[in-house]
VOPAGU-2260 file (C-alpha; in pm, 1 decimal, decimal comma):
REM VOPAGU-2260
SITE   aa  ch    i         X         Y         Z
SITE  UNK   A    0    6895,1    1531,5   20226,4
SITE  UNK   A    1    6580,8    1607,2   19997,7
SITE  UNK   A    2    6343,1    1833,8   20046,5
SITE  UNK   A    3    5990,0    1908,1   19858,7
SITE  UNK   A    4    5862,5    2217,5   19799,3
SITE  UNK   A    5    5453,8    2256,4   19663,4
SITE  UNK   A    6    5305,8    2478,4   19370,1
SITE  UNK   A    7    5099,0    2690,4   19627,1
SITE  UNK   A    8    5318,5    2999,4   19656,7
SITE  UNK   A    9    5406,1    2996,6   19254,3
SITE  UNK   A   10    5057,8    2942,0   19120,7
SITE  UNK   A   11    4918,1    3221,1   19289,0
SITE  UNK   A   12    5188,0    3460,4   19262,9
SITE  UNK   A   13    5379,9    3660,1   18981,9
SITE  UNK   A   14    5584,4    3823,4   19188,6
SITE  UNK   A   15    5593,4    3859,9   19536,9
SITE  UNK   A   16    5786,4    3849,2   19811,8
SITE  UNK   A   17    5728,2    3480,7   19982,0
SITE  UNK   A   18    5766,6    3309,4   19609,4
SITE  UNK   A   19    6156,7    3497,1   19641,2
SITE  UNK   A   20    6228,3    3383,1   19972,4
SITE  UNK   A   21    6161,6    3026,0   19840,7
SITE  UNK   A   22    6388,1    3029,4   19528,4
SITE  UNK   A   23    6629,1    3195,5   19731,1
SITE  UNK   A   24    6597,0    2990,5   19986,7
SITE  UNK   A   25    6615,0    2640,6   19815,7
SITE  UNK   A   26    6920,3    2800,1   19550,7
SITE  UNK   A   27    7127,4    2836,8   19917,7
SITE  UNK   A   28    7042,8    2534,0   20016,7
SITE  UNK   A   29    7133,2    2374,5   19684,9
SITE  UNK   A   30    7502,6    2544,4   19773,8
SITE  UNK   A   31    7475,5    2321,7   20101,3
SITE  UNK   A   32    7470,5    1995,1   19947,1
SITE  UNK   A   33    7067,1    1999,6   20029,5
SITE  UNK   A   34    6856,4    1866,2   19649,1
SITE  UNK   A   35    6552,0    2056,1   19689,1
SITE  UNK   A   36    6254,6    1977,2   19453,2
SITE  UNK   A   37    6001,3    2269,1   19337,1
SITE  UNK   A   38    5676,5    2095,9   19230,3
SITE  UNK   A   39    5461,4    2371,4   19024,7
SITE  UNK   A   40    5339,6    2243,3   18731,5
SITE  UNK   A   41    5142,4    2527,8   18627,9
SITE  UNK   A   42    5228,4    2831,2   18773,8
SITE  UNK   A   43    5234,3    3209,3   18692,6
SITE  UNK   A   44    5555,8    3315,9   18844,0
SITE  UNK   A   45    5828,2    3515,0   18667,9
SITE  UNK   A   46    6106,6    3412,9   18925,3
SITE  UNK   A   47    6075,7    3091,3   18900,1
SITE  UNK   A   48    6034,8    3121,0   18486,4
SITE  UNK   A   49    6364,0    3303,7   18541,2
SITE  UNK   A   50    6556,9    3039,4   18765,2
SITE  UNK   A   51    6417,4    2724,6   18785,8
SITE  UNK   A   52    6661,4    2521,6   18919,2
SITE  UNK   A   53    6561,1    2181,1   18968,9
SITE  UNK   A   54    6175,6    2192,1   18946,8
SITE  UNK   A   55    5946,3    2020,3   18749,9
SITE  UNK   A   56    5681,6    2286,0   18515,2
SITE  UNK   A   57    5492,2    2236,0   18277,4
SITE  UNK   A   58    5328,6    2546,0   18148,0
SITE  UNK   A   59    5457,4    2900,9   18257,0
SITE  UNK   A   60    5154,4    3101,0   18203,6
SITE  UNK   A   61    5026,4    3456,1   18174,5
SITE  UNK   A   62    4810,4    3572,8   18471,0
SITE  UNK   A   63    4567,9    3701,1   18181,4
SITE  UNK   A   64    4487,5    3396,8   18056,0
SITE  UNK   A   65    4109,7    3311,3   18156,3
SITE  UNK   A   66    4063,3    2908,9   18277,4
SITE  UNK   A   67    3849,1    2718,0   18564,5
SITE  UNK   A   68    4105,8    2772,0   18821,5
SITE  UNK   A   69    3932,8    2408,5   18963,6
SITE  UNK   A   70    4075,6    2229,0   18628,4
SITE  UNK   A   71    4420,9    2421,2   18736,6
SITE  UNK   A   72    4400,4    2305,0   19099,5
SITE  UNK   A   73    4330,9    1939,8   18993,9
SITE  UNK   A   74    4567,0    1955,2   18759,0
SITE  UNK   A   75    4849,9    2059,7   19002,1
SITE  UNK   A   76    4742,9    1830,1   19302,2
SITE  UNK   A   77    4791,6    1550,8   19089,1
SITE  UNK   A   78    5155,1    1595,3   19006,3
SITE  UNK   A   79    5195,1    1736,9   19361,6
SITE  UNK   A   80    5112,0    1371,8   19423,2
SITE  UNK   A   81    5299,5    1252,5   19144,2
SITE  UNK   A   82    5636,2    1435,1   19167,0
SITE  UNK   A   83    5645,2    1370,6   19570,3
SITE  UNK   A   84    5605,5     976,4   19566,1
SITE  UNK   A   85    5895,1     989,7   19260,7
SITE  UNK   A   86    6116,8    1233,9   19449,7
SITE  UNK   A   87    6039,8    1037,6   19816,2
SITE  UNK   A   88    6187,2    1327,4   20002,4
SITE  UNK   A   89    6326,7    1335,2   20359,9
SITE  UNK   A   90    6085,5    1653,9   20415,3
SITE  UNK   A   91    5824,3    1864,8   20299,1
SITE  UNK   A   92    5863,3    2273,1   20323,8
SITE  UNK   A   93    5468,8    2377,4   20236,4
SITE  UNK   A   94    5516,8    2679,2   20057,9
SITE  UNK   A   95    5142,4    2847,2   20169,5
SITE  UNK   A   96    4818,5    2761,0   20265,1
SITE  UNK   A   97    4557,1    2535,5   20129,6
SITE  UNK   A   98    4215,3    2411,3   20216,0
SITE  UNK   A   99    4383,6    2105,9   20294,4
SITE  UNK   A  100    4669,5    1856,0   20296,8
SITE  UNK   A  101    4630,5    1760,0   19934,9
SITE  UNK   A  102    4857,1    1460,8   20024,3
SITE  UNK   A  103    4916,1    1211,7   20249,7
SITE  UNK   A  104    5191,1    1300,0   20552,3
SITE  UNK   A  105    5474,8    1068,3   20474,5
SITE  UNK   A  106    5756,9    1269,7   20613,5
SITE  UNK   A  107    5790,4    1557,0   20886,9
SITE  UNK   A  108    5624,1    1939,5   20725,0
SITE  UNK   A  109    5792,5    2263,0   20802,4
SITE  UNK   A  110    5566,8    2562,2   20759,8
SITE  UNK   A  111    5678,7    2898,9   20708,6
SITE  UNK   A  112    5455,0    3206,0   20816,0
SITE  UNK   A  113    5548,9    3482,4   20686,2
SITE  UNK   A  114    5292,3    3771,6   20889,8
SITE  UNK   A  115    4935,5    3721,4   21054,0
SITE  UNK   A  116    4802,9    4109,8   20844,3
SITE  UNK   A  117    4498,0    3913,4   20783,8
SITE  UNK   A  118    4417,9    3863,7   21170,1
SITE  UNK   A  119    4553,0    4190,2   21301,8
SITE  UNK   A  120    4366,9    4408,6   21027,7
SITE  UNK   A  121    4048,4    4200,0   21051,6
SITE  UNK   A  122    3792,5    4416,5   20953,3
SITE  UNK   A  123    3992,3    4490,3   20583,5
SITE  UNK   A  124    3996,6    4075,1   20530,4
SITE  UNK   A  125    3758,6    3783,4   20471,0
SITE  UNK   A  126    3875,8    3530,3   20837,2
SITE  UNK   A  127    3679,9    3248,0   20781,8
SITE  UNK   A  128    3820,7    3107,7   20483,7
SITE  UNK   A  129    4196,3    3284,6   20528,9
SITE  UNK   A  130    4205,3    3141,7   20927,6
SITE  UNK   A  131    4043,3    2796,8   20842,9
SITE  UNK   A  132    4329,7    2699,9   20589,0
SITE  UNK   A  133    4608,2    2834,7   20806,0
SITE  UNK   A  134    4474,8    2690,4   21094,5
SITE  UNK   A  135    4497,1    2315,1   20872,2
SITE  UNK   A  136    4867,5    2399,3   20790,0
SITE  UNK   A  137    4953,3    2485,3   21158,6
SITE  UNK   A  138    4811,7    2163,0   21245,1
SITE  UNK   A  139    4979,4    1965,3   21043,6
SITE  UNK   A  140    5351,0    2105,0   21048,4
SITE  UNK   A  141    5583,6    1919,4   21271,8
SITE  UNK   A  142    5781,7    2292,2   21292,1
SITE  UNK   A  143    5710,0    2644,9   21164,9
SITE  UNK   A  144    5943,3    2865,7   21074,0
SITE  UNK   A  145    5873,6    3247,0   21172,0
SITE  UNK   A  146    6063,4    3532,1   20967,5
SITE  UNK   A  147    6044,3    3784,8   21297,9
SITE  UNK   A  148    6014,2    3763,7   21654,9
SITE  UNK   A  149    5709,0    3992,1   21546,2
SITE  UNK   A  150    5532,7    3706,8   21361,8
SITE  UNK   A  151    5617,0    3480,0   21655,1
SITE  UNK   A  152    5436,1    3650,8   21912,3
SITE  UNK   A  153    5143,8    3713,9   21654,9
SITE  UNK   A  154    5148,9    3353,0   21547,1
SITE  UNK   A  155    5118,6    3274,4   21957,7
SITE  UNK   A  156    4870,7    3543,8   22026,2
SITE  UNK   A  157    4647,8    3474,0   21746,5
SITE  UNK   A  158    4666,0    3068,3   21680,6
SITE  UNK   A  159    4765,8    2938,3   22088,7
SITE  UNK   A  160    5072,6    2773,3   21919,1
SITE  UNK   A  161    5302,5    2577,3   22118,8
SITE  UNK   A  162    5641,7    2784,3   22149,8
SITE  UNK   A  163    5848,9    2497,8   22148,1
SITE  UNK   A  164    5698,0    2422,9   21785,0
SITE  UNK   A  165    5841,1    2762,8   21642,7
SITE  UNK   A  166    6184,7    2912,5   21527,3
SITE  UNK   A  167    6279,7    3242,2   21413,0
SITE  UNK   A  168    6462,6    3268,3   21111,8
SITE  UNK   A  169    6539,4    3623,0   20962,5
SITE  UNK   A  170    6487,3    3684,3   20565,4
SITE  UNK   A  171    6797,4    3755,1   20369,5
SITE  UNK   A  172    6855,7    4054,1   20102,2
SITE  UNK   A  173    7093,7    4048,8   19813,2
SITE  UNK   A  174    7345,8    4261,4   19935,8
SITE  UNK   A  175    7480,7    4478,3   19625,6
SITE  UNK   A  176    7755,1    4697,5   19769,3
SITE  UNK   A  177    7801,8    4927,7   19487,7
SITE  UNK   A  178    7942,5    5247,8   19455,8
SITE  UNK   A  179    7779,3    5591,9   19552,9
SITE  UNK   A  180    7547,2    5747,3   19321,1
SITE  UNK   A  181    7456,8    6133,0   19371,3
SITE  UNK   A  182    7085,5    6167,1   19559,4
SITE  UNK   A  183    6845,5    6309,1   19338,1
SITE  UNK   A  184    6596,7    6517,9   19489,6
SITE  UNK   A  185    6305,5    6250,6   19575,6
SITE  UNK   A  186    6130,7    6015,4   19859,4
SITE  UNK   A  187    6155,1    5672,3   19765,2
SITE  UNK   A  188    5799,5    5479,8   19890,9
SITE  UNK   A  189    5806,5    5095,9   19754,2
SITE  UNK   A  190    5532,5    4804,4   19745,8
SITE  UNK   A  191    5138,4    4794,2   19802,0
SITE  UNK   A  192    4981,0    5128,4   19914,2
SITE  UNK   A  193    4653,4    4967,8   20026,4
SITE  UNK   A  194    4494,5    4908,3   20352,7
SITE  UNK   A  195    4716,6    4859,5   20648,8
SITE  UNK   A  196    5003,0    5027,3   20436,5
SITE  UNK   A  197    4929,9    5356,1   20547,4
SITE  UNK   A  198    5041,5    5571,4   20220,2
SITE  UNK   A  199    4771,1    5839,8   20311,4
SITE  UNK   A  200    4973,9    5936,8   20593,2
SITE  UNK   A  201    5238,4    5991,1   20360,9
SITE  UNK   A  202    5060,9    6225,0   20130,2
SITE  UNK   A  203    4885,1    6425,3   20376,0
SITE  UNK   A  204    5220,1    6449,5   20569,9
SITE  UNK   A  205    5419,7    6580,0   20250,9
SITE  UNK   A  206    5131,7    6826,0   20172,0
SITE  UNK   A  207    5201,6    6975,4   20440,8
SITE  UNK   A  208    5594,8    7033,7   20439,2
SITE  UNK   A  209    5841,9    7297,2   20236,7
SITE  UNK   A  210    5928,8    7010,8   20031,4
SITE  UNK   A  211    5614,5    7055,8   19828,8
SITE  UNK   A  212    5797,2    7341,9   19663,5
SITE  UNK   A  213    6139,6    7294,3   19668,4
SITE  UNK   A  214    6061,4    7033,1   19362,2
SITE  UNK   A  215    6090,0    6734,3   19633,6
SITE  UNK   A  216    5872,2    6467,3   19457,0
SITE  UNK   A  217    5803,2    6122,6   19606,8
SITE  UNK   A  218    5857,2    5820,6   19361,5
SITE  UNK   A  219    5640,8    5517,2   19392,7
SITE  UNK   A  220    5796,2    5191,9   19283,4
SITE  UNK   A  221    5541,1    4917,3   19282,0
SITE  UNK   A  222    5201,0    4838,0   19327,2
SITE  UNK   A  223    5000,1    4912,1   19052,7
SITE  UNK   A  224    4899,4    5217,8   18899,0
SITE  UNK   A  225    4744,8    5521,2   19123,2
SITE  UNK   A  226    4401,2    5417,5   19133,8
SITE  UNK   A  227    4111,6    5696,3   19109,8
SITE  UNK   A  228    4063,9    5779,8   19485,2
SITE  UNK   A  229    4433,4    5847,7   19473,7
SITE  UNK   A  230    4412,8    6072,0   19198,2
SITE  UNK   A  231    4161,8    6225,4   19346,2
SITE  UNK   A  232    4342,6    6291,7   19685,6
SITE  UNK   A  233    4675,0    6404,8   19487,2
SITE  UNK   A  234    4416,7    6644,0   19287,3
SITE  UNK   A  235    4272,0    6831,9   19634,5
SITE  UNK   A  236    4613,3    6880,9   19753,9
SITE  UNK   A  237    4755,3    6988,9   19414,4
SITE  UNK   A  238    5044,5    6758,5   19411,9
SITE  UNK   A  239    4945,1    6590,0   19117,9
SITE  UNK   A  240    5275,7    6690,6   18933,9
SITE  UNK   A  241    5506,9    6587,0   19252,1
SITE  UNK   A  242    5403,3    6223,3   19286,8
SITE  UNK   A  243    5533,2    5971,0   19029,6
SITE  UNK   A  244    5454,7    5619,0   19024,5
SITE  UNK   A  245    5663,4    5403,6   18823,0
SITE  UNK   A  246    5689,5    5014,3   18774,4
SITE  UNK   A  247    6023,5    4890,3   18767,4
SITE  UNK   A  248    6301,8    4622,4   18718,3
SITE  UNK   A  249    6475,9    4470,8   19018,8
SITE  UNK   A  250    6784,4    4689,7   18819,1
SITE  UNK   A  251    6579,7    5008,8   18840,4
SITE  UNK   A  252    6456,2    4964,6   19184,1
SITE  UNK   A  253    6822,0    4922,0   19305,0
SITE  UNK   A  254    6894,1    5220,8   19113,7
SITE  UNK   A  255    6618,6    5422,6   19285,9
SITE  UNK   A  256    6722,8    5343,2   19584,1
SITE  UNK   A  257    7107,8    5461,5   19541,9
SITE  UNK   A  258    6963,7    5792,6   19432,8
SITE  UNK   A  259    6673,3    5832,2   19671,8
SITE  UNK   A  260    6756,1    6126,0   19941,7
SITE  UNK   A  261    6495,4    5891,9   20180,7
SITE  UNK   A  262    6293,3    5552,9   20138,5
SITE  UNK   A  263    5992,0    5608,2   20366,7
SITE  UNK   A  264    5751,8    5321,1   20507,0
SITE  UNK   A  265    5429,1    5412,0   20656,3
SITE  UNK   A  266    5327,5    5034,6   20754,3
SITE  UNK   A  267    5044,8    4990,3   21040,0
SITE  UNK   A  268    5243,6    4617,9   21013,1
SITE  UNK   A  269    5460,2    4397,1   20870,3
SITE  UNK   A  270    5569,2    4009,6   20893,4
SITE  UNK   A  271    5998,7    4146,5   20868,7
SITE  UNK   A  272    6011,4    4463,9   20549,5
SITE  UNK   A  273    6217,9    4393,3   20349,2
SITE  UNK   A  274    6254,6    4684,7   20113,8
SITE  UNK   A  275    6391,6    4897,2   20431,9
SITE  UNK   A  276    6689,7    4659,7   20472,5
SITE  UNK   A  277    6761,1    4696,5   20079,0
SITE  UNK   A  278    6758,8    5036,8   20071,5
SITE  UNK   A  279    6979,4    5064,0   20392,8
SITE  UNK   A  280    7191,4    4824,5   20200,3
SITE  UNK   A  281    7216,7    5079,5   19902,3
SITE  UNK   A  282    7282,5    5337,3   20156,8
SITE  UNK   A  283    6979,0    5518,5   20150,9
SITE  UNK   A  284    6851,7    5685,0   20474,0
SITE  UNK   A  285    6570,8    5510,4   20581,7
SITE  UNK   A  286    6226,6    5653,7   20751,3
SITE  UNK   A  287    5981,6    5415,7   20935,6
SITE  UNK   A  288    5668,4    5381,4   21145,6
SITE  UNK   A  289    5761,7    5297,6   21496,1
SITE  UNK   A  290    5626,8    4952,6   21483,8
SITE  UNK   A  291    5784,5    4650,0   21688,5
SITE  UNK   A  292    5891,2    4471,3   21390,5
SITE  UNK   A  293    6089,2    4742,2   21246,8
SITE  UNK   A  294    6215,9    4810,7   21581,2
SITE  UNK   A  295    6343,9    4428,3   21584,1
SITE  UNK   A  296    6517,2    4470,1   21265,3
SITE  UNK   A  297    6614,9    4802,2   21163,0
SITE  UNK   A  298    6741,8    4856,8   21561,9
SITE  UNK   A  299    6855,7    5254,3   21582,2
SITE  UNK   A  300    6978,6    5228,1   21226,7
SITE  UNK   A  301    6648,7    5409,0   21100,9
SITE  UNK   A  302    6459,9    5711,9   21185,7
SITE  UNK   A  303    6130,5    5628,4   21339,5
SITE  UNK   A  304    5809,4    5806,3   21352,4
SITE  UNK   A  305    5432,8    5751,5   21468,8
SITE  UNK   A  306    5275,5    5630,7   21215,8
SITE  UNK   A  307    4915,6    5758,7   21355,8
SITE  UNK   A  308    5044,6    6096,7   21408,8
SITE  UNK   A  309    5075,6    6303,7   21091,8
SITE  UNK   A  310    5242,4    6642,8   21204,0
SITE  UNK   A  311    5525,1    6381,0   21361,9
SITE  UNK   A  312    5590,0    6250,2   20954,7
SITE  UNK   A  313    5575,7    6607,4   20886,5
SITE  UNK   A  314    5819,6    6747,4   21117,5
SITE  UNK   A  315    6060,2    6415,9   21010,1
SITE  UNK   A  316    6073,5    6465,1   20689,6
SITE  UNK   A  317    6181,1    6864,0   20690,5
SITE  UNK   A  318    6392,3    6748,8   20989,7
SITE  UNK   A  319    6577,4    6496,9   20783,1
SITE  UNK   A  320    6565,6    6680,8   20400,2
SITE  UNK   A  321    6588,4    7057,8   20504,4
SITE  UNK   A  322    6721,8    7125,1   20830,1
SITE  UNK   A  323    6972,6    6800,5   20839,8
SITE  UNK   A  324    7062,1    6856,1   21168,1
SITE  UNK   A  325    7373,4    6706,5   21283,1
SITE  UNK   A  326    7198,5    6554,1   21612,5
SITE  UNK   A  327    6951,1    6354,8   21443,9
SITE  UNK   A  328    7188,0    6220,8   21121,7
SITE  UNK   A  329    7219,0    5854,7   21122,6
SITE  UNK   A  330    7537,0    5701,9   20996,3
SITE  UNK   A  331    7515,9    5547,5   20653,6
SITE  UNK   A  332    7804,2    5318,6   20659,6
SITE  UNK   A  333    7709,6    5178,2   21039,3
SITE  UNK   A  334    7334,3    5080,6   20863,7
SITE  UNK   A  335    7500,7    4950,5   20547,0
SITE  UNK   A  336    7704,9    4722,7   20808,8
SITE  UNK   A  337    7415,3    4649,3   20980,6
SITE  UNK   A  338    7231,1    4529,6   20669,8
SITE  UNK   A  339    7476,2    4272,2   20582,1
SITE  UNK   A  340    7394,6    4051,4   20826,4
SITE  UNK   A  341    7080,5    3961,4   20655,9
SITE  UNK   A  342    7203,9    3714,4   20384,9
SITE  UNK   A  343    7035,4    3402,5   20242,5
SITE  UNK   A  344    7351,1    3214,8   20332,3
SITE  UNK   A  345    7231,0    3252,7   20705,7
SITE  UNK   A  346    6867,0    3214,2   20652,0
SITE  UNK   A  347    6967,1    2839,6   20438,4
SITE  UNK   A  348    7223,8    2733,8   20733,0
SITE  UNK   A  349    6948,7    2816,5   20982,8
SITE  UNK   A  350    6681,6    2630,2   20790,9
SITE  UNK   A  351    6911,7    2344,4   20720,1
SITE  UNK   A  352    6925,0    2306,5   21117,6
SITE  UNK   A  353    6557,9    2291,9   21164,5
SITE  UNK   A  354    6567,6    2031,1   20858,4
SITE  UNK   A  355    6821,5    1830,6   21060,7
SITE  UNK   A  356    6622,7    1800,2   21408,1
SITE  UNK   A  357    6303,3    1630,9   21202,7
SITE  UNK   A  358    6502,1    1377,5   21035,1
């Protein structure tokens, strides 16, 4: 079987998650007996600079470099073209969304969506563009793949899909089981902080526990740089000194969380959140807004709290770091175990089915 995959996803991102679920995706399926066929002739992504198993690239660039992005777009729709008449595949897996099909439907088109943030948290997006294209690409897939029963119902609720036209398909993580390393005295808080992430919660929370001075920082790994209303908000609670950001390796992140005494997530919403699964799977105690999606995959492996309410983060996280009370420990070995079940082996197999029913 051969399957295409577009530029999309790698043109527009460095790094990201949806770019690694591709790579790991197709490198699983290469371990199937599956030849699977990156197109991404220019592209900006370090993953794919790193491991480009069989694609076809011609320039790996810097995101700083200043060009027409139209020339760029031209430029890549052509060999789209190009590379997917040579490589005549069995299928096409669109990797995101376009204006429109920049080819002509040959062969069936899977479609994975990953989260509908845009349409829930409407008033923090531009629709008319963002819905248009996704709209196209819902159209035009003979199957989409869903990464939660959570994106499922959105994808129904939002678009009026057909149910019979959509799978669920969980994400994998790389499982590292490695030994214990001694908690250091920190809160582990990974990704984007904007919008619909919630951080402020976090901060205004933490403020307001004994953690503040019992030299109980919180670490940020990821997503840029405090900006200046952050600063500002660390400033008028005078925690400049116990909030860290720092921008890290995949090495140092797994690192973090090993030592981490608690990864938090604040999310108002999420497509499947990955980072909690990775730190459960480095045995870290995880915290997390009660949302349905991490309800469907963390289960009662996680502590949970209302992520509107901030006096409920507040009494979780002295609950949890100070009092450790017996009743409300989670075991870490039972969410380790329950981790593992998320592996890109699984996610490839049940791809590999939905491959098989088009063709």
């Amino acid at each position: 079987m051969k399957v295409f995959f577009d530029n999309k996803i790698f043109y527009i991102q460095k790094y990201g998650g949806i770019s690694r679920y591709y790579l790991n995706l197709c490198k699983e399926l290469k371990n199937l007996g599956v030849d699977c066929f990156i197109s991404s002739p220019i592209n900006f992504n370090e993953y794919l600079k790193r491991d480009p198993l069989k694609s076809k690239i011609h320039f790996n660039l810097n995101k700083k470099i200043k060009f027409p992005s139209k020339i760029f777009n031209l430029y890549n729709n052509f060999f789209n073209n190009y590379y997917l008449n040579k490589f005549a595949p069995d299928l096409t897996h669109l990797t995101y969304y376009q204006k429109k099909l920049k080819f002509k439907k040959k062969n069936p088109i899977i479609l994975t969506v990953y989260d509908l943030i845009h349409e829930k948290f409407a008033r923090d997006y531009n629709l008319n563009e963002e819905n248009r294209f996704k709209q196209n690409y819902i159209d035009v897939a003979d199957k989409i793949i869903c990464i939660s029963e959570s994106t499922k119902i959105d994808l129904i609720k939002y678009y009026n899909v057909d149910e019979k036209k959509l799978s669920v398909i969980y994400l994998g993580i790389d499982n590292f089981n490695l030994p214990p390393l001694k908690k250091k005295n920190f809160i582990l808080f990974v990704g984007d902080r904007k919008r619909y992430k919630n951080f402020d919660i976090l901060i205004k929370a933490y403020s307001k526990t004994k953690l503040v001075n019992q030299k109980f920082n919180i670490c940020c790994v990821g997503g840029g740089d405090f900006s200046e209303e952050e600063n500002k908000i660390f400033n008028s609670l005078n925690l400049k000194k116990n909030i860290k950001y720092l921008e890290a390796t995949d090495y140092e992140l797994i690192e973090k969380y090993r030592t981490a005494s608690l990864f938090v997530t604040t999310s108002l919403g999420e497509g499947f959140g990955l980072p909690a699964l990775e730190a459960m799977s480095c045995k870290c105690k995880v915290l997390a807004s009660d949302i349905p999606v991490y309800r469907e995959t963390l289960k009662n492996f996680s502590y949970f709290f209302n992520p509107s309410d901030e006096d409920d983060l507040k009494n979780k996280l002295e609950n949890i770091l100070i009092e450790n009370k017996k009743s409300s420990e989670l075991n870490i070995d039972e969410a380790y175990n329950h981790s593992t079940k998320f592996t890109w082996n699984n996610c490839a197999k049940e791809t590999l089915k939905i491959y098989k029913e088009l063709i």
